[in-house]
N, CA, C and O atoms as CSV, one atom per row, in Angstrom:
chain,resi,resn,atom,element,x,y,z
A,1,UNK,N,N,-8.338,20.690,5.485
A,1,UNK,CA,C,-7.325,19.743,5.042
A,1,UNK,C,C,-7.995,18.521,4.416
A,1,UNK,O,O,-9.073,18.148,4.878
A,2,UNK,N,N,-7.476,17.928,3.480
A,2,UNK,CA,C,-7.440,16.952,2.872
A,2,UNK,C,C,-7.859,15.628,3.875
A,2,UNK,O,O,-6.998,15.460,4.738
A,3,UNK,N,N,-9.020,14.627,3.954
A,3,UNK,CA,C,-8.923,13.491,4.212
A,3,UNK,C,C,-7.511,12.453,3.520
A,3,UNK,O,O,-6.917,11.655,4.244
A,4,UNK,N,N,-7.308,12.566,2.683
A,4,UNK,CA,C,-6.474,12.105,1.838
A,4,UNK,C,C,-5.327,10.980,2.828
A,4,UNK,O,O,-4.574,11.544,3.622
A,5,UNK,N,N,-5.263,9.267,2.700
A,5,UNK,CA,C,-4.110,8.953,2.989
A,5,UNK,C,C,-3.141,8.037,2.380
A,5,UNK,O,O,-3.204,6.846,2.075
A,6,UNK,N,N,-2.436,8.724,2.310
A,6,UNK,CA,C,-0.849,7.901,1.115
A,6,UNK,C,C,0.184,7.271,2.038
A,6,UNK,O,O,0.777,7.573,3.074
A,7,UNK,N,N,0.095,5.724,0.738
A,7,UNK,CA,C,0.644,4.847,2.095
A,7,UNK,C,C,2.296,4.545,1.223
A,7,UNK,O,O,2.321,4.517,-0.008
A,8,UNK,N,N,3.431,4.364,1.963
A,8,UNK,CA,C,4.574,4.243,1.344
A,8,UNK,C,C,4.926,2.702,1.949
A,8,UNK,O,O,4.912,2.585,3.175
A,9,UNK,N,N,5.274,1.397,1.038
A,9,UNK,CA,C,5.675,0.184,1.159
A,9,UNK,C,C,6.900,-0.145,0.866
A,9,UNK,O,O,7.250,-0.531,-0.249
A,10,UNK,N,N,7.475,-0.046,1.628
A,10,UNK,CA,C,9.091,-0.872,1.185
A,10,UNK,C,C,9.164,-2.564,1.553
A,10,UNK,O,O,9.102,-3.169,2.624
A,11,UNK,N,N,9.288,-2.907,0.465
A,11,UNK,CA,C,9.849,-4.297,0.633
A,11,UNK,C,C,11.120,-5.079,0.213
A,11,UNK,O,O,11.924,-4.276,-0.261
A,12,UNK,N,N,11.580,-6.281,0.209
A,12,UNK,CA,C,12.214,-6.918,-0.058
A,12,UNK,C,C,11.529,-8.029,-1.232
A,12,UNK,O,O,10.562,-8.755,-0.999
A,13,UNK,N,N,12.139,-7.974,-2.285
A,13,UNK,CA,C,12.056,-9.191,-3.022
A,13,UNK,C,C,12.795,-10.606,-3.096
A,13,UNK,O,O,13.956,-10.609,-3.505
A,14,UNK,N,N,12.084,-12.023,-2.656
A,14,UNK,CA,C,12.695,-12.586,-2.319
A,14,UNK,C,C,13.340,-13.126,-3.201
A,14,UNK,O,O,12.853,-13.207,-4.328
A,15,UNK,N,N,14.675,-13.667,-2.904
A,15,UNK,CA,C,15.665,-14.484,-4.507
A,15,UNK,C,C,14.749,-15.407,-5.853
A,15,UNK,O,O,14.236,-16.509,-5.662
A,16,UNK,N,N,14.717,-14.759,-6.998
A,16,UNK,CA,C,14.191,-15.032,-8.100
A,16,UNK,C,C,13.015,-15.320,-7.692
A,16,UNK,O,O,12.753,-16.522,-7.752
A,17,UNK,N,N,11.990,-14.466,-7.189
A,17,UNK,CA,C,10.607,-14.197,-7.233
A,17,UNK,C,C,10.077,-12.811,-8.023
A,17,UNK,O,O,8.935,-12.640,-8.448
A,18,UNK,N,N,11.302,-11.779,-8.120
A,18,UNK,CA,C,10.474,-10.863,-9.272
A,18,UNK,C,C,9.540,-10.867,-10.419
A,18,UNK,O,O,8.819,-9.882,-10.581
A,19,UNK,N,N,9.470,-11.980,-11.318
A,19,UNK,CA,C,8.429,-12.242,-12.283
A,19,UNK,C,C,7.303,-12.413,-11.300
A,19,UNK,O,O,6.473,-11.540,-11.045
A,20,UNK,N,N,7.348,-13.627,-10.765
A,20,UNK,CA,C,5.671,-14.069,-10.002
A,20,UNK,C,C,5.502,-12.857,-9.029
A,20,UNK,O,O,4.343,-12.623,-8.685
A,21,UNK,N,N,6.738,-11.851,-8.414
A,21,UNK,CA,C,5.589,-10.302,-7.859
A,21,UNK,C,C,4.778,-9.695,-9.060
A,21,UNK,O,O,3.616,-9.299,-9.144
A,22,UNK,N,N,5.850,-9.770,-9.991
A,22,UNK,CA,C,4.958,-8.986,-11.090
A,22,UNK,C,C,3.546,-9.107,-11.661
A,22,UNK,O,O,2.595,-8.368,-11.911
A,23,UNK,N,N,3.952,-10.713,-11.766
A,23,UNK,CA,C,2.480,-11.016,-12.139
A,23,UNK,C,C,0.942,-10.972,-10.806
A,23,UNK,O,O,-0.244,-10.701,-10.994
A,24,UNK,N,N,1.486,-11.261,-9.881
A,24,UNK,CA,C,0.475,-11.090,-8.680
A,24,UNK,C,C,0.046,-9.777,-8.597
A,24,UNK,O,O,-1.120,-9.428,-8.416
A,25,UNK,N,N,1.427,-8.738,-8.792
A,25,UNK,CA,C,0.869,-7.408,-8.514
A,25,UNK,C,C,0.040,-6.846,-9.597
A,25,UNK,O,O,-0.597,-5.793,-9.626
A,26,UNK,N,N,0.186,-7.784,-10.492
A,26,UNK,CA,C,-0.867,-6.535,-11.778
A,26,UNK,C,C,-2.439,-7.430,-11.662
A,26,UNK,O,O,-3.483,-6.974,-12.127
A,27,UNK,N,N,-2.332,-8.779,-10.942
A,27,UNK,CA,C,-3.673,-9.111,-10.514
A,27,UNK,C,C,-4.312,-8.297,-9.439
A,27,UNK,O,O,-5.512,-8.033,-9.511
A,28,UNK,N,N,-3.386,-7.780,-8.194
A,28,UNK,CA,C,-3.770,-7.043,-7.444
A,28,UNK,C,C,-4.258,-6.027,-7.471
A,28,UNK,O,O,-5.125,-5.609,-6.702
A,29,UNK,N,N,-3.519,-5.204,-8.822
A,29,UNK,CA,C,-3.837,-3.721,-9.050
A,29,UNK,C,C,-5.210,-3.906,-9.944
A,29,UNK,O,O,-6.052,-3.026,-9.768
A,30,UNK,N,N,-5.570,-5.079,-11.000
A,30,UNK,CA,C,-6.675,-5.309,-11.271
A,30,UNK,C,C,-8.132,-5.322,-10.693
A,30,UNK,O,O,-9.230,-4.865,-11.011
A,31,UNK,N,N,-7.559,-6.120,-9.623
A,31,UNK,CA,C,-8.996,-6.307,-8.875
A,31,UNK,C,C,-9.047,-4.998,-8.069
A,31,UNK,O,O,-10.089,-4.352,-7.960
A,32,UNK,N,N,-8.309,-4.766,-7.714
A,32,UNK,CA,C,-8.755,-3.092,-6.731
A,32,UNK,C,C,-8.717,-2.254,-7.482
A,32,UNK,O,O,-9.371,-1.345,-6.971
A,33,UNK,N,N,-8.213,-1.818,-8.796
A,33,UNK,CA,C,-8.666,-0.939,-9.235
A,33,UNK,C,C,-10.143,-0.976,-9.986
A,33,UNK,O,O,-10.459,0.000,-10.665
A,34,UNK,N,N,-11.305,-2.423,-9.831
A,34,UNK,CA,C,-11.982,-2.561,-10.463
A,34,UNK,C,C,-13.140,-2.244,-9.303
A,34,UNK,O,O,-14.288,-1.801,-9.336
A,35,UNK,N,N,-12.300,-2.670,-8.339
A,35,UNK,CA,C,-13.570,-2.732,-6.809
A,35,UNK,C,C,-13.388,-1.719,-5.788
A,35,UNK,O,O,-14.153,-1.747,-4.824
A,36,UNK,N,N,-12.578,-0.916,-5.847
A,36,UNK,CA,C,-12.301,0.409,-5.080
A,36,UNK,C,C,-12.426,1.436,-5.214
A,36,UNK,O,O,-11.342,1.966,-5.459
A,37,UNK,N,N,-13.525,2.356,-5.185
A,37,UNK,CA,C,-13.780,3.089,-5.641
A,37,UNK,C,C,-12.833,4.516,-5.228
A,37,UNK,O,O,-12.388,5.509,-5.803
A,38,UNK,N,N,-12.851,3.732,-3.423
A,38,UNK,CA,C,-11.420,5.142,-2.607
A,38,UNK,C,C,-10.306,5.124,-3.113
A,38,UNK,O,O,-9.594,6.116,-2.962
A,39,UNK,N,N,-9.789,3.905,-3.919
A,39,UNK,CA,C,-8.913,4.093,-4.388
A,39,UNK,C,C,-8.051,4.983,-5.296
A,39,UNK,O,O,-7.639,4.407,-6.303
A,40,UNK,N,N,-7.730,6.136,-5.164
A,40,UNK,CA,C,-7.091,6.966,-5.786
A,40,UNK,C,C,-5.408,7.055,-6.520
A,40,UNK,O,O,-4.927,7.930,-7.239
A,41,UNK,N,N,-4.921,6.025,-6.098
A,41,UNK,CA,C,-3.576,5.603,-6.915
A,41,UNK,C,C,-2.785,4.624,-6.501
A,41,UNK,O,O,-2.326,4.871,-5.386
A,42,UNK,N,N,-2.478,3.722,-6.900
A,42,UNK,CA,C,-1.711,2.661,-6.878
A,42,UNK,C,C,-0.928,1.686,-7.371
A,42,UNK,O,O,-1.285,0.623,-7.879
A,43,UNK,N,N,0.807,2.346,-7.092
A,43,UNK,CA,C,1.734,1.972,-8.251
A,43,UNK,C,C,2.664,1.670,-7.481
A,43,UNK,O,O,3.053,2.367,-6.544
A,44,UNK,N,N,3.372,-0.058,-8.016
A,44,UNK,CA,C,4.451,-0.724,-7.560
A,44,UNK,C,C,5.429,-0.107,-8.375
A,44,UNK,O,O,5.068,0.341,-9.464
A,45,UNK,N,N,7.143,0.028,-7.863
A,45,UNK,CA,C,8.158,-0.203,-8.343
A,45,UNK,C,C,8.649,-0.771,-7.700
A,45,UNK,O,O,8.469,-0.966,-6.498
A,46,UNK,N,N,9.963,-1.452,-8.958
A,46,UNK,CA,C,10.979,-2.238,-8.708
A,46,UNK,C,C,12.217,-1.718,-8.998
A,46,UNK,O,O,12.296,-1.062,-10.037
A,47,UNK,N,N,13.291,-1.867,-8.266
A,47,UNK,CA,C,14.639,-1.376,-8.536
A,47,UNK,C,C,15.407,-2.696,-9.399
A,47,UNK,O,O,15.157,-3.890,-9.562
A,48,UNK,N,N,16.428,-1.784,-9.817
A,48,UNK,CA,C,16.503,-2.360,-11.369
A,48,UNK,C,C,17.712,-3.830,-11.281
A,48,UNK,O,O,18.329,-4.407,-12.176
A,49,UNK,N,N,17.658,-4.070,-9.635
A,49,UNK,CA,C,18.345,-5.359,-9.668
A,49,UNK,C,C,17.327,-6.440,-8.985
A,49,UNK,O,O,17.612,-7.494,-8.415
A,50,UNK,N,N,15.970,-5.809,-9.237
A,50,UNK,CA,C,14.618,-6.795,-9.092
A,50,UNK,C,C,14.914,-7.124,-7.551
A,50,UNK,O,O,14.155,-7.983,-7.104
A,51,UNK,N,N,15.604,-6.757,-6.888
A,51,UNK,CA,C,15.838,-6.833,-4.996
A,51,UNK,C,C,15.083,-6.389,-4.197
A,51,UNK,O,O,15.186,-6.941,-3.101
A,52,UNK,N,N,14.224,-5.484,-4.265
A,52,UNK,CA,C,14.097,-4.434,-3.915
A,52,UNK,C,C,12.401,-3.648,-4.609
A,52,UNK,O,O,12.380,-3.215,-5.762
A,53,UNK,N,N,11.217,-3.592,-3.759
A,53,UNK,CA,C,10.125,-3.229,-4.458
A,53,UNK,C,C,9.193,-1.697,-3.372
A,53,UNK,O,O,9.148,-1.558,-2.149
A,54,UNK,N,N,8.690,-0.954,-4.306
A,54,UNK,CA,C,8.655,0.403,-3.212
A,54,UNK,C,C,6.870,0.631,-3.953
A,54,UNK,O,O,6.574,0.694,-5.146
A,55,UNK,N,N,6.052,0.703,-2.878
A,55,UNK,CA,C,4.550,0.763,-3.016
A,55,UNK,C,C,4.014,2.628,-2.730
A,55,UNK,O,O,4.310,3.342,-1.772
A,56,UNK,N,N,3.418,2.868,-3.583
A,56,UNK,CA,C,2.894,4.126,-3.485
A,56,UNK,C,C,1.583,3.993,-3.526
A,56,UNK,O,O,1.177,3.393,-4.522
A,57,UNK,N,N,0.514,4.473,-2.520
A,57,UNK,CA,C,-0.973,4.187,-2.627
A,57,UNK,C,C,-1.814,5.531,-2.088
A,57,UNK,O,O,-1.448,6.333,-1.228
A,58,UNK,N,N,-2.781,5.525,-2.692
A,58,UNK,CA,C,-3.644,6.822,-2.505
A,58,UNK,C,C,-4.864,6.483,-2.112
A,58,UNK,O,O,-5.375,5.724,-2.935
A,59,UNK,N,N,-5.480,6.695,-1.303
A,59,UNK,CA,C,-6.936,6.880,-0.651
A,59,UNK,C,C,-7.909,7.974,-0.517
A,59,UNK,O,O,-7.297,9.042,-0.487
A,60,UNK,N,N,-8.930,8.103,-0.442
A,60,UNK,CA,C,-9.930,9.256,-0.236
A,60,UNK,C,C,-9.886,9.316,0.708
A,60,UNK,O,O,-10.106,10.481,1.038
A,61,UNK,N,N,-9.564,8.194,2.196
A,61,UNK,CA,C,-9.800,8.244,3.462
A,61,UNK,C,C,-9.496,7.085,3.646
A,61,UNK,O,O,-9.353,6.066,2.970
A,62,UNK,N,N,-9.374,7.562,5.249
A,62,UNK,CA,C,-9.365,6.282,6.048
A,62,UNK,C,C,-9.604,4.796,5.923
A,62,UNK,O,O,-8.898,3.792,6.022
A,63,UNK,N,N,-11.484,5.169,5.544
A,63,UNK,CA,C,-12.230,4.167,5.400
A,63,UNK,C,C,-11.799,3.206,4.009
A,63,UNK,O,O,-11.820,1.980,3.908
A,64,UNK,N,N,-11.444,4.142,3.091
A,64,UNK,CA,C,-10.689,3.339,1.543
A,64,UNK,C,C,-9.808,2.243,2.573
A,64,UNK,O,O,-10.106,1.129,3.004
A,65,UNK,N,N,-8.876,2.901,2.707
A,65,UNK,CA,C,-7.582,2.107,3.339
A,65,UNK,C,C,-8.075,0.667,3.673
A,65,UNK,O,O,-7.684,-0.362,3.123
A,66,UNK,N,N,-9.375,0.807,5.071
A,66,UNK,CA,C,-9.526,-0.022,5.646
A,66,UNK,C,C,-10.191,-0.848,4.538
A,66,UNK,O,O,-9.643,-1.892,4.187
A,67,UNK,N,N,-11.255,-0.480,4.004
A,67,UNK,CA,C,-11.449,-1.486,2.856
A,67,UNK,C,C,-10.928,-2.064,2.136
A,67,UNK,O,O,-11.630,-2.969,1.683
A,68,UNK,N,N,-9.397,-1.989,1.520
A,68,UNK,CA,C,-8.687,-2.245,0.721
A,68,UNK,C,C,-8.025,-3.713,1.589
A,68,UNK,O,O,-8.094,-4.881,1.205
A,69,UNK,N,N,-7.438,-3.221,2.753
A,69,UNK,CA,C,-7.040,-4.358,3.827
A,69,UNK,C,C,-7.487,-5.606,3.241
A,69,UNK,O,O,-6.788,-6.557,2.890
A,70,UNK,N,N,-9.494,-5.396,3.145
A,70,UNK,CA,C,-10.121,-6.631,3.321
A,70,UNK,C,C,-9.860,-6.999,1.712
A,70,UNK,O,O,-9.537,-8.091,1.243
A,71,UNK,N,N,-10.053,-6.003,1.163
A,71,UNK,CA,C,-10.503,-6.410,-0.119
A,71,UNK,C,C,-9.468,-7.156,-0.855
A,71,UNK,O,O,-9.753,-8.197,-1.446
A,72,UNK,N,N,-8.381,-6.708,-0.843
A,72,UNK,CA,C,-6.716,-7.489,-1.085
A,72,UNK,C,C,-5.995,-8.593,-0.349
A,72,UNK,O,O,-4.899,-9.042,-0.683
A,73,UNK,N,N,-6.707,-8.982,0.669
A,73,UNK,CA,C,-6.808,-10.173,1.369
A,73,UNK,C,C,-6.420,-11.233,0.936
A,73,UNK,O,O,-5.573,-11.970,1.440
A,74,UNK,N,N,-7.013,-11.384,-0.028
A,74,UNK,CA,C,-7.246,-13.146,-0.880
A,74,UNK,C,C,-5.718,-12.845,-2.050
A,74,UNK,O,O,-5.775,-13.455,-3.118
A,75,UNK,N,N,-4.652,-12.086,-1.847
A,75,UNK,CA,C,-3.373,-11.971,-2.519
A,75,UNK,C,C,-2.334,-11.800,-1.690
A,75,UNK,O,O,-1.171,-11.771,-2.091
A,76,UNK,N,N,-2.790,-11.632,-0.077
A,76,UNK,CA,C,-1.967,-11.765,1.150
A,76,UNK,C,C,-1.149,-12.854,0.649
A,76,UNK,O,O,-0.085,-12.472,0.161
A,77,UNK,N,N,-1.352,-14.096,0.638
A,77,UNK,CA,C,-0.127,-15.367,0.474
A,77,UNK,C,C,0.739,-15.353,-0.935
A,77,UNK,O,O,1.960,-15.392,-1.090
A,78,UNK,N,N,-0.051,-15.301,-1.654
A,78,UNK,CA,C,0.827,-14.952,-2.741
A,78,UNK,C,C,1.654,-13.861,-2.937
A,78,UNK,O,O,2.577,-13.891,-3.751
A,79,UNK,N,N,1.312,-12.591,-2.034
A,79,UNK,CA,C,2.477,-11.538,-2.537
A,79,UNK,C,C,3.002,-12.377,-1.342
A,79,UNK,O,O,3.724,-13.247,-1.829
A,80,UNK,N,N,2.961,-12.489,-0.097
A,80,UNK,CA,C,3.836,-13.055,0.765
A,80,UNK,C,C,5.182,-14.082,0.385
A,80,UNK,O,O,6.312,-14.083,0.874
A,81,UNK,N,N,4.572,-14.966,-0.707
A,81,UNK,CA,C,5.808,-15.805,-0.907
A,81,UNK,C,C,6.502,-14.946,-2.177
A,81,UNK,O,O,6.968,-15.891,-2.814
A,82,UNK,N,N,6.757,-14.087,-2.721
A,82,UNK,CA,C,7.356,-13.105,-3.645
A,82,UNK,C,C,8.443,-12.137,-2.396
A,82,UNK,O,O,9.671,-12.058,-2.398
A,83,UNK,N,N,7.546,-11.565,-1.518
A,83,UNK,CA,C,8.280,-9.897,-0.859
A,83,UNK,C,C,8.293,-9.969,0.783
A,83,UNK,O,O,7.482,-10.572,1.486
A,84,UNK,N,N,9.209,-9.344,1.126
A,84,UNK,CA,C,8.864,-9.785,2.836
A,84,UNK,C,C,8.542,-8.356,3.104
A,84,UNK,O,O,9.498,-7.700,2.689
A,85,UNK,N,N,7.566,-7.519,3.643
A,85,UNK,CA,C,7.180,-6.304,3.695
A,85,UNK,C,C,8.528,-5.686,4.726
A,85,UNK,O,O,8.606,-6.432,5.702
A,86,UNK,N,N,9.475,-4.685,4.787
A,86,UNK,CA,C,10.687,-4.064,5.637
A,86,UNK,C,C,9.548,-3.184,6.303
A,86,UNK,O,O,9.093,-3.743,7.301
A,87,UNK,N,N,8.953,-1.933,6.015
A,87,UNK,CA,C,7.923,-0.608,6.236
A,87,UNK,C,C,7.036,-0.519,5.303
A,87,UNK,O,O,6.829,-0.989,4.184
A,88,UNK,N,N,6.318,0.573,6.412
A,88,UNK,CA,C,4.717,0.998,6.030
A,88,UNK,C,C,4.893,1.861,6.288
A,88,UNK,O,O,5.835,1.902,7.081
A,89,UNK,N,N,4.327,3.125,5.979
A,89,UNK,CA,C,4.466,4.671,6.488
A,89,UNK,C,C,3.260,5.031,6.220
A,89,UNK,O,O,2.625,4.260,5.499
A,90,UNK,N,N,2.770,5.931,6.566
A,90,UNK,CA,C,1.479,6.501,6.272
A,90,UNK,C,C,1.525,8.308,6.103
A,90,UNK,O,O,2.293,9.006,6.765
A,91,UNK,N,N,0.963,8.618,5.522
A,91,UNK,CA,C,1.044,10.005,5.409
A,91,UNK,C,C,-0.451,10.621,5.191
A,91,UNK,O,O,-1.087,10.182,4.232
A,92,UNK,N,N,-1.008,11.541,5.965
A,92,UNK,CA,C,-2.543,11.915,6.579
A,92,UNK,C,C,-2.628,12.280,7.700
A,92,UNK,O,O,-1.887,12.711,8.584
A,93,UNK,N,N,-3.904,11.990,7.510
A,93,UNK,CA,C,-4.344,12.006,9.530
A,93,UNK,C,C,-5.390,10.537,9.683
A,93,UNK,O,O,-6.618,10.595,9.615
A,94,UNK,N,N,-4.903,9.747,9.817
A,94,UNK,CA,C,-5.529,8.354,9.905
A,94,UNK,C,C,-6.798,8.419,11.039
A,94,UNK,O,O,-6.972,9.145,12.019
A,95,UNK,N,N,-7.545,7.393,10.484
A,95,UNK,CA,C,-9.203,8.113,11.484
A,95,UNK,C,C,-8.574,6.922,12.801
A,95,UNK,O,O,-7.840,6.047,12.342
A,96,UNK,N,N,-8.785,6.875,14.098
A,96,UNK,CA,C,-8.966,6.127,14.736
A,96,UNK,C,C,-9.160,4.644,14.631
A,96,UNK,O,O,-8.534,3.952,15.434
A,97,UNK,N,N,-9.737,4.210,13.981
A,97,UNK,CA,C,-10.199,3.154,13.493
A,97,UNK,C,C,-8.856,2.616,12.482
A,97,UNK,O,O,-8.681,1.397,12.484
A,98,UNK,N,N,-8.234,3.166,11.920
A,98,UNK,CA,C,-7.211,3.161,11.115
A,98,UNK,C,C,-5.850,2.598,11.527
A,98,UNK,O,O,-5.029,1.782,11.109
A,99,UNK,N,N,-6.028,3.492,12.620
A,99,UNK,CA,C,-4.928,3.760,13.648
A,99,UNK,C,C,-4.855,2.153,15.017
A,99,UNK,O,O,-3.850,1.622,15.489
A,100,UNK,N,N,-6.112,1.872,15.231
A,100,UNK,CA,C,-6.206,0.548,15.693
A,100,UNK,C,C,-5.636,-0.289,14.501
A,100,UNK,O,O,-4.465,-0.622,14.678
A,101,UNK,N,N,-6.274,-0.760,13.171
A,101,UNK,CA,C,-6.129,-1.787,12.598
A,101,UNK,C,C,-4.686,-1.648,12.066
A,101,UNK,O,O,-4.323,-2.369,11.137
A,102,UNK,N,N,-4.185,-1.106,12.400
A,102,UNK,CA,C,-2.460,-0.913,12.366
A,102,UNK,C,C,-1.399,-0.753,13.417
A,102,UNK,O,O,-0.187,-0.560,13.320
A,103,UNK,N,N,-2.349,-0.913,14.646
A,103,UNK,CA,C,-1.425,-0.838,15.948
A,103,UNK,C,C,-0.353,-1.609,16.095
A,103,UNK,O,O,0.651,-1.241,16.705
A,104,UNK,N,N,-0.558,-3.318,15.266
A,104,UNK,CA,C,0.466,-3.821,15.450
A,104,UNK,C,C,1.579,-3.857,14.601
A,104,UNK,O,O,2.567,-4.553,14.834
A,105,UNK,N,N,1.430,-2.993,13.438
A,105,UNK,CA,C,2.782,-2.780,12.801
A,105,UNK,C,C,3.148,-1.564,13.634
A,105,UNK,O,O,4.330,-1.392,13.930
A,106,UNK,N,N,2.412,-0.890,13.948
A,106,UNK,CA,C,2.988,1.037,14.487
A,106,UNK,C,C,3.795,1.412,13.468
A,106,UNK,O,O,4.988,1.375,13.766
A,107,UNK,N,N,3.477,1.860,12.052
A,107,UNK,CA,C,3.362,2.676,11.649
A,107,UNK,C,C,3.626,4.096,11.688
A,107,UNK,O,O,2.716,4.849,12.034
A,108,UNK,N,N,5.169,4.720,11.262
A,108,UNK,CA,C,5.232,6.012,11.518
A,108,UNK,C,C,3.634,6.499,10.780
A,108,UNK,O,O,3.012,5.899,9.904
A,109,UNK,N,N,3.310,7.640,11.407
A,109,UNK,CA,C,2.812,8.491,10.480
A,109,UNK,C,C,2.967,10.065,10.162
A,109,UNK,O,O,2.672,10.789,11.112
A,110,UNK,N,N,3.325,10.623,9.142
A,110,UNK,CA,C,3.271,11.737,9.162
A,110,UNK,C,C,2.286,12.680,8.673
A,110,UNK,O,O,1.917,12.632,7.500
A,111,UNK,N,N,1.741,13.710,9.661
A,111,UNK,CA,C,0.625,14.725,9.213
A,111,UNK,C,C,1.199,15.792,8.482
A,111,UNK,O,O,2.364,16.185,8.428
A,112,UNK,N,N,-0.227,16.341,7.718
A,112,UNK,CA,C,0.618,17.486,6.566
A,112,UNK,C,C,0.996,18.532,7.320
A,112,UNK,O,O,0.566,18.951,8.394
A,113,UNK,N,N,2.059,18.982,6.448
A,113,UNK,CA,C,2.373,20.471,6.950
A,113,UNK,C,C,2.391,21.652,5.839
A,113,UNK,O,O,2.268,22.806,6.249
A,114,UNK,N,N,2.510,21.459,4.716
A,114,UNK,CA,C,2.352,22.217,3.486
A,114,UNK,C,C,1.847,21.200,2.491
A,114,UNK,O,O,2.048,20.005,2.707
A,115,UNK,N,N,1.250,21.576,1.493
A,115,UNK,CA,C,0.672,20.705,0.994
A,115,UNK,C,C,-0.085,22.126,-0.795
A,115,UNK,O,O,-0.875,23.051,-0.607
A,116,UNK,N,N,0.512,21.760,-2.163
A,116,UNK,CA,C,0.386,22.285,-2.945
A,116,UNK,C,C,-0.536,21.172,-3.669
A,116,UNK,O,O,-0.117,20.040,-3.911
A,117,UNK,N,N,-1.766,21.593,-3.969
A,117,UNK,CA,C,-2.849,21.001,-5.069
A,117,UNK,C,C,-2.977,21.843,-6.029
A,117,UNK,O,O,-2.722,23.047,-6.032
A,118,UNK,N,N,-3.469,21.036,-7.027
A,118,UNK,CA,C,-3.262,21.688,-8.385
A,118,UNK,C,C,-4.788,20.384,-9.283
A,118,UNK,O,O,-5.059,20.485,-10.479
């Protein structure tokens, strides 16, 4: 099986902060897509009454994940005053270590059960 873990973000956008998510998030996706190498995909949407924002993210592993934590750090306050995070989901098998640095959201997670690559 796949190390592979894909993380699903639902948030809230707060009243007339959609432009400044936008712009934070394409700084965000800048710098990690420049410094992450685990990084394997990472794409915001927005629903089309800008309310409403849904995170799709891809990792090689665990260890990506945890790196990313640190590495996206320094955009913690700024996406903060834009989105109030609702869920996190995880989808994998998160290493231990993973699984601590997320104890305090608890985090559904779901492991694969079929799984088509191409």
């Amino acid at each position: 099986m796949s190390k592979e873990i894909t993380v699903f973000v639902e948030s809230e956008i707060l009243p007339g902060r959609a432009d400044a998510l936008r712009e934070v998030v394409g700084r965000v996706i800048e710098h990690c897509g420049a410094t992450e190498p685990g990084l394997l995909a990472y794409e915001w949407y927005v629903d089309e009454a800008a309310s409403e924002a849904r995170v799709v993210e891809r990792y090689a592993d665990s260890d990506a994940l945890l790196f990313h934590f640190q590495n996206y750090a320094r955009f913690g306050e700024a996406l903060a005053a834009c989105r109030k995070m609702k869920k996190l989901t995880l989808l994998g098998e998160p290493s231990e270590a993973l699984r601590t640095a997320l104890e305090a959201m608890s985090p559904p997670v779901f492991r694969p059960s079929v799984r088509l690559e191409r």
